[in-house]
N, C-alpha and C positions, 0 to 999 in steps of 0.2 A: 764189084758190088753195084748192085741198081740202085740208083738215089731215086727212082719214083718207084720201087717196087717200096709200100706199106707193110709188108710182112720183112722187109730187113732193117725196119727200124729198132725194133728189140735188139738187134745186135752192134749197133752202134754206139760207141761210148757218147757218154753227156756232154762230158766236159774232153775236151784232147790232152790235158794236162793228164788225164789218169790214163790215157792210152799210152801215153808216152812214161807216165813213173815207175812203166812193165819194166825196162829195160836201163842198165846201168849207165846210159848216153844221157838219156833223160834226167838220170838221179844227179850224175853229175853236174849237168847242165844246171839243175836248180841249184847242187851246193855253190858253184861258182856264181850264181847270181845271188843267194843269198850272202853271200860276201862282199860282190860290188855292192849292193845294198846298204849292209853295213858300213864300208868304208863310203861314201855316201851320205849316211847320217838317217838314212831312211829306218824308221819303225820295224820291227821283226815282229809278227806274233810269237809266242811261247809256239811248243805244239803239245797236245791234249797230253801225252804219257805225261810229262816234266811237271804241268799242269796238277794231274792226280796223284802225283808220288808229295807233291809237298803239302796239298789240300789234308792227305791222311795223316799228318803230322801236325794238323794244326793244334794251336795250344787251347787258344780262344774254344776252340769245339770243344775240346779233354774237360776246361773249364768246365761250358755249360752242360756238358753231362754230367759231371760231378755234383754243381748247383744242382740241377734238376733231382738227382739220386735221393741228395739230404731234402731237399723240399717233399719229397714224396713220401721220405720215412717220417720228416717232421709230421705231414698231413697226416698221413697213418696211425700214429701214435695219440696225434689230438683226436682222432675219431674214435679211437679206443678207448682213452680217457673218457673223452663225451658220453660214449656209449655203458660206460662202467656207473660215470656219475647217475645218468639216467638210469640204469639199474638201483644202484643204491637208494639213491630218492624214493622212488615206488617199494622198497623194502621199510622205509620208517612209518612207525606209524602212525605219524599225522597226516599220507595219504590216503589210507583206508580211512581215516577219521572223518577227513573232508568232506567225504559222501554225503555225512547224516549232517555235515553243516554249512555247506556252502551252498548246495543248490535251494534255490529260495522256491517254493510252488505254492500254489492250491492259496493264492491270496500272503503271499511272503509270510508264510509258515515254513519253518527247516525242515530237510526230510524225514530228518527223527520223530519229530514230534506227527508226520505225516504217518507213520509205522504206526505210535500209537494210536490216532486217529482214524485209521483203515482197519482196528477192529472192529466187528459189528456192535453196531449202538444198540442199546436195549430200552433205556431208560434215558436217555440224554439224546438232542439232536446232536446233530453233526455241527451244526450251527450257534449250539450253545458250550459243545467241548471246544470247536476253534477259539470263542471268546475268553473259555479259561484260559485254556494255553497264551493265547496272546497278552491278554492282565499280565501273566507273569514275563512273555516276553520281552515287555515295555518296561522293565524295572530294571534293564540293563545288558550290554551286548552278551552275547550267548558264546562262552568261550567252552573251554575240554581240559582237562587236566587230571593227568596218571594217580589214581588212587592207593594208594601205597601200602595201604594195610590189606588191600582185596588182593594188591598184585602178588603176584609168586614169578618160581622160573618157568612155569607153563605155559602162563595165560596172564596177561595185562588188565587191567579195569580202571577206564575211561570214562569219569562224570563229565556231565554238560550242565554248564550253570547258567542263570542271568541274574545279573543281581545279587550275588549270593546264596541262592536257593539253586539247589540240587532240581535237575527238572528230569532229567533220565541217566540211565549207565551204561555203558558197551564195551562188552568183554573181545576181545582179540585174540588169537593165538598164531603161533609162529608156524608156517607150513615152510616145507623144503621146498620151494619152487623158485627156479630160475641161479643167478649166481648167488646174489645173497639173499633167500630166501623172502617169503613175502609174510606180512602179520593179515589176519582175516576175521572177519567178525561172524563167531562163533554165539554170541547174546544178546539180544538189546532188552531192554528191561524200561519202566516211567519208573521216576522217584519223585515225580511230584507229588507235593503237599496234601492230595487230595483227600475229600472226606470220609471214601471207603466206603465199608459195608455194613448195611444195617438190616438185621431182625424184625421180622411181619409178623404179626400173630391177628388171626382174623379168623372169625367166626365160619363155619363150612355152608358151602352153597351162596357165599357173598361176593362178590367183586370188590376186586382192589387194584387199586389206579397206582403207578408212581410217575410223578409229573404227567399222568393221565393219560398213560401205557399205563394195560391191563399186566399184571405180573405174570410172566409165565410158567407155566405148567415147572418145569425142567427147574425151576428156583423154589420147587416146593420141596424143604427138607424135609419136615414130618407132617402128617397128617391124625386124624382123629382125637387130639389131645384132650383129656378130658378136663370143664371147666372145675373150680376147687370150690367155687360159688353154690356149683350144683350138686356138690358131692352127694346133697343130705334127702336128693329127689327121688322119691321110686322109680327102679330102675326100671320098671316091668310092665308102666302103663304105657305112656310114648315113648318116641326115639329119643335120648336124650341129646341135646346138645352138645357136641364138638367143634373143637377147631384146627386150623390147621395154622403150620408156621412156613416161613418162605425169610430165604437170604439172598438178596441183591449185593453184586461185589463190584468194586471199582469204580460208585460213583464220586465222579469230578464235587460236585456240591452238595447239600443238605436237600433229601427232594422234599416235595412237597407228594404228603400220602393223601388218598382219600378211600374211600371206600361204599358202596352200595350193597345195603342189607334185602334182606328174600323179599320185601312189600317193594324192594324199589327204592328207599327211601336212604338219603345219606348220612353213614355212619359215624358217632363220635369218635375220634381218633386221637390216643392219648399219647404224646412221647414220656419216655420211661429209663430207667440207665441203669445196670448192676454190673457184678463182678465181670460181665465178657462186654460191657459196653454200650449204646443205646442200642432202645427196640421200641417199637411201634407197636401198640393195640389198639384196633378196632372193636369199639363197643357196638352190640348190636341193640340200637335206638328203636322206638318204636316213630310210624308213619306221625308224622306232625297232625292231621289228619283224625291220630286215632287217639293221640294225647289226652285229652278233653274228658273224652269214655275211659278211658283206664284211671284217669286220676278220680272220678266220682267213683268206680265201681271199688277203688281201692280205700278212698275215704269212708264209704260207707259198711266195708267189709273191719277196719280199724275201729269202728265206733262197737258196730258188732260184737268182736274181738274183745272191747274193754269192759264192753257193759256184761259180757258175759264170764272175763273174770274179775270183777267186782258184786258178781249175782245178782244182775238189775238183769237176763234176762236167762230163758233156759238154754242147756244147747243146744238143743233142734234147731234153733233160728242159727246157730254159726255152723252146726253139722251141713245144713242144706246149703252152705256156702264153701262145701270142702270134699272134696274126693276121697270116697266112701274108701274103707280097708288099707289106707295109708297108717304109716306108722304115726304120723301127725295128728291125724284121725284119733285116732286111740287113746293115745295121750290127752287129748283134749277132753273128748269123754270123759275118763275118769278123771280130770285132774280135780284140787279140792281148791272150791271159788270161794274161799274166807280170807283172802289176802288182806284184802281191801278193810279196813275199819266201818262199824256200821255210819250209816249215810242214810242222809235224807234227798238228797241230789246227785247229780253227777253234770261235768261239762266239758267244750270239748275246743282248747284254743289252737293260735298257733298253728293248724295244720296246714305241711305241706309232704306233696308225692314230688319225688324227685328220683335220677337215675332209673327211668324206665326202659326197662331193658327188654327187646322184642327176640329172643335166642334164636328161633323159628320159628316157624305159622303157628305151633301149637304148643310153645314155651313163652309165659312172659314174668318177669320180675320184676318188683318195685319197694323202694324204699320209701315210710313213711315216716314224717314227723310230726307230734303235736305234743300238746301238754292235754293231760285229764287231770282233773280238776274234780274231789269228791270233798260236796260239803256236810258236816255233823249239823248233826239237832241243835248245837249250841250257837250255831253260824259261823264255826270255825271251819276253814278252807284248807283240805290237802292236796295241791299241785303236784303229780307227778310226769315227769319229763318223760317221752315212751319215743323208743326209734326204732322201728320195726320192719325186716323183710318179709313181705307176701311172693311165693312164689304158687302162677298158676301153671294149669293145665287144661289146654281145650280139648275138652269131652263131647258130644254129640252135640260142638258147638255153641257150649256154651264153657267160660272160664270158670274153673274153681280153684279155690285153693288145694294146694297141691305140698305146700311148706308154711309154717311158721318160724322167723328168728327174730328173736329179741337182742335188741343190740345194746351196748354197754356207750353214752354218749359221752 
């Protein structure tokens, strides 16, 4: 072999110990020195086989796989458990419940009452339904509790209180989903306190305010009603007067109505209550404006009226204050003016126009009172008490009477 030939280094052993452990001299030769050695006192290393035959027998190992096995099923099983609890929980239903009361928004309002409030307001701001709800929030924390006369085995029913007072409900039912099933809310419903709904009744071709929103169209349940005032009016010369009725639902508070009549002018508006509960009517008032003229033309049509059935004048002077071919008309004509005791005078106190009622451009009504006062020859005085409706009619723009009722005071 060449020691400076570079390509016969690959074939030379590393070490000479291994060129030599080819052969049974060599094997020998170490067993004999591992002996001297020994006898010696000199250190022996193991060799690797003796090494890996008792490492695979260890106990210590057997041990910690063992440990290690139960730790893994113990892990296992708590993560199951875990995961079972966590299912369970999300099936009761006080987390579906949580929803409508935990998350605070919209100015620490709960979400429930946020449901309600994100209906369209019609008649209430937004601003004035928060402040109800809150009044009653502040009477006490808002808890939930299973209603047990609403519940069944279908579907559950969940009030929300504060304070004591009922403020909403929420119905739940039980769906199959997941391992044990989940409850879900199927209703939400307010039960608060609130004032509800109330009956409009207002003269046609008028504006009516609540809280001042114009009512809408869509809240008008009947229209055309005929007044019971005017029943006794010919039907045949103008349009008669109508009205219509409207129902607003759901409101929080008592509103405030108002209403504007055909001149513009604003309407008396009277609150009312019967068998279904309160209602509103707008009376159609006459222009403050026009007051002044209807109560003279009314005072002076009343004196008219008296003197002529007590036969202090004829009736031409009350015919030409009356719409010719009514049935009012007629009657008057013929009726017989001897009521009255003979008299040397007649007088006229007391008087007042009150309830002037403007129906339309071309209906107005008015209630009068006085005393008439007829004195005898002897100077004795007969006072009689008179309350009287005048109802007109504008004819070629001028008012005439249109009705006479005598009213019982």
């Amino acid at each position: 072999m060449d020691e400076n030939n570079p390509d016969n280094l690959a074939e030379t052993p590393l070490y000479a110990e291994d060129t030599v452990a080819q052969t049974d001299e060599a094997i020998e030769a170490r067993v004999d020195d591992l002996v001297e050695r020994m006898l010696n006192g000199a250190h022996v290393r193991r060799s690797l086989a003796s090494q890996s035959r008792k490492k695979g027998i260890d106990f210590w190992q057997v041990y910690g796989m063992i440990i290690a096995l139960i730790l893994m099923g113990i892990g296992g099983g708590l993560g199951y458990l875990w995961q079972n609890l966590q299912l369970y929980e999300a099936s009761l239903p006080e987390r579906t419940l949580e929803q409508y009361w935990l998350p605070l928004i919209q100015g620490g309002l709960p979400k429930l009452m946020i449901y309600e409030g994100a209906k369209p307001a019609k008649y209430e701001s937004s601003q004035e339904r928060d402040r109800y709800i809150r009044d009653y929030l502040k009477t006490g924390e808002l808890t939930f509790a299973r209603a047990v006369a609403e519940s069944n085995g279908e579907s559950e029913v969940y009030l929300f209180k504060a304070g004591g007072t009922t403020l909403a409900a929420v119905t739940l039912e039980k769906k199959d989903i997941g391992r044990f099933g989940r409850w879900e809310a199927v209703k939400e419903e307010t039960r608060m306190p609130i004032y509800g709904d109330l009956r409009i009744v207002a003269p046609q071709h008028t504006a009516v305010y609540a809280n001042g929103i114009g009512l809408y169209s869509e809240d008008k349940v009947a229209e055309g009603l005929p007044y019971q005032e005017l029943a006794g009016l010919p039907q045949d010369i103008i349009e008669i007067p109508l009205q219509d009725a409207y129902l607003i639902t759901g409101l929080y508070r008592e509103p405030e109505i108002t209403a504007t009549g055909v001149a513009g002018n604003p309407l008396e508006v009277i609150w009312q209550e019967d068998e279904e509960g309160p209602f509103v009517r707008a009376i159609p008032n006459a222009p403050e404006e026009d007051i002044a003229t209807f109560e003279k033309m009314a005072l002076a049509d009343a004196r008219v009226y008296s003197n002529y059935l007590s036969n202090d004048v004829e009736f031409v002077a009350l015919g030409r204050r009356m719409v010719r071919g009514t049935e009012i008309y007629r009657n008057m004509q013929v009726m017989e003016t001897v009521f009255y005791t003979d008299h040397v005078a007649n007088s006229f106190s007391n008087e007042r126009v009150h309830n002037i009622r403007l129906y339309y451009t071309d209906c107005l009504i008015m209630d009068i009172d006085y005393v008439y006062t007829i004195t005898r020859a002897n100077g004795m005085t007969y006072p009689f008490d008179t309350v009287v409706t005048f109802a007109y009619f504008k004819i070629d723009d001028q008012w005439l009477i249109s009705d006479i009722t005598l009213q019982q005071e």
